[in-house]
C-alpha positions in Angstrom: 77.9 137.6 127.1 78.5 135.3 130.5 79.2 132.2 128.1 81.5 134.6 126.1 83.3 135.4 128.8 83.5 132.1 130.8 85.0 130.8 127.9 87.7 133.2 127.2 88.3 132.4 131.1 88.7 129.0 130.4 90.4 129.4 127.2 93.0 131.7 129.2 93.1 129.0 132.2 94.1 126.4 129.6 96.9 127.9 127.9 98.8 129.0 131.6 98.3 125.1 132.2 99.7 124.0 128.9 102.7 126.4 129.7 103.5 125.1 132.7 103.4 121.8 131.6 105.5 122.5 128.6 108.3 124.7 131.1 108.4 122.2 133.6 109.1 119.2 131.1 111.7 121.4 128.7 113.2 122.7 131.9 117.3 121.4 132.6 117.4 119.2 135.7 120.8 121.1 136.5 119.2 123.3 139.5 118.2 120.5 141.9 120.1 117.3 140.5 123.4 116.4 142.8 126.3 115.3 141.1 125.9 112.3 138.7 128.8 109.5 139.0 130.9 109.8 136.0 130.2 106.1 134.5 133.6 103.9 133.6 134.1 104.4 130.1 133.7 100.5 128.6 136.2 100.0 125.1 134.1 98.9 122.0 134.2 95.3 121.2 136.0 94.5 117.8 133.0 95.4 114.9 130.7 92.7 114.5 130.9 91.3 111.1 127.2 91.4 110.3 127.6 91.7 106.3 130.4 90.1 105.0 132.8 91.9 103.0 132.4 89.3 100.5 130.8 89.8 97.3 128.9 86.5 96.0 129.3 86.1 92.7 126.5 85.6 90.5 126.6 84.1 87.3 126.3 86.4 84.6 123.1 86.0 82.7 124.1 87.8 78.7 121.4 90.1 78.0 118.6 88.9 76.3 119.0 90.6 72.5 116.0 91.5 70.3 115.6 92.4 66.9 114.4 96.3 66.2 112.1 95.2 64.0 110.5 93.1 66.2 109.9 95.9 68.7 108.4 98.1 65.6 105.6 95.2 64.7 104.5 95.1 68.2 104.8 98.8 69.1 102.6 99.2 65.5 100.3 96.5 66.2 99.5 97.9 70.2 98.9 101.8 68.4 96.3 99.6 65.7 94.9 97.9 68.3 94.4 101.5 70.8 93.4 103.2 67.4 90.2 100.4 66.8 89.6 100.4 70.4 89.1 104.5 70.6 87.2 104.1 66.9 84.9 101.9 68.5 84.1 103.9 71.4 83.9 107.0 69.1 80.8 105.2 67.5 79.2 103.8 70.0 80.2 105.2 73.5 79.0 103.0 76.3 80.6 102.7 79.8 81.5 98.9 79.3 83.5 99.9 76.1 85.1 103.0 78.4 86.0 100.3 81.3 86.9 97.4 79.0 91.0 96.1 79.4 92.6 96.2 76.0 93.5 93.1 74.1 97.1 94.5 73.5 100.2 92.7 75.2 101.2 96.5 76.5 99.5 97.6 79.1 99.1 101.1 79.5 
């Protein structure tokens, strides 16, 4: 029951010095300060020209153009190639056959 209480004590005695230190560092310095000197207002320099309002211009580059069909043959030959790979872990499940990288251009 005394280490109960001892540390409620302390538990108490912490949090009144956590407040304090929290009121005195959130607390306006307008009570005790004198009056600050206003500071000369300085004009702003003309805007630095850090990025140029120039646009380089880059040669343009026609976009390279491929046949449908080629697409198909190689979207079918990656699903024959996923289809053996998962046929051949269906009939013989090892972990090197789970792990293994597929032999297919596409990477999934």
């Amino acid at each position: 029951m005394d280490m109960l209480l001892m540390g409620l004590c302390l538990g108490v005695f912490g949090v009144v010095l956590v407040a304090l230190a929290f009121g005195a560092a959130m607390r306006s310095e307008s009570w005790n300060s004198t009056v600050q000197p206003e500071l000369p207002l300085v004009k702003a320099a003309a805007p630095a020209r850090f990025f140029s309002n120039r646009v380089p211009m880059t040669p343009a580059i026609p976009p390279l153009q491929v046949p449908i069909e080629v697409l198909l043959l190689q979207i079918e030959n990656h699903v024959r190639m996923e289809q053996a790979a998962a046929e051949s872990f269906l009939a013989s499940p090892t972990q090197t056959l789970l792990h293994s990288k597929t032999t297919s251009p596409f990477v999934n």
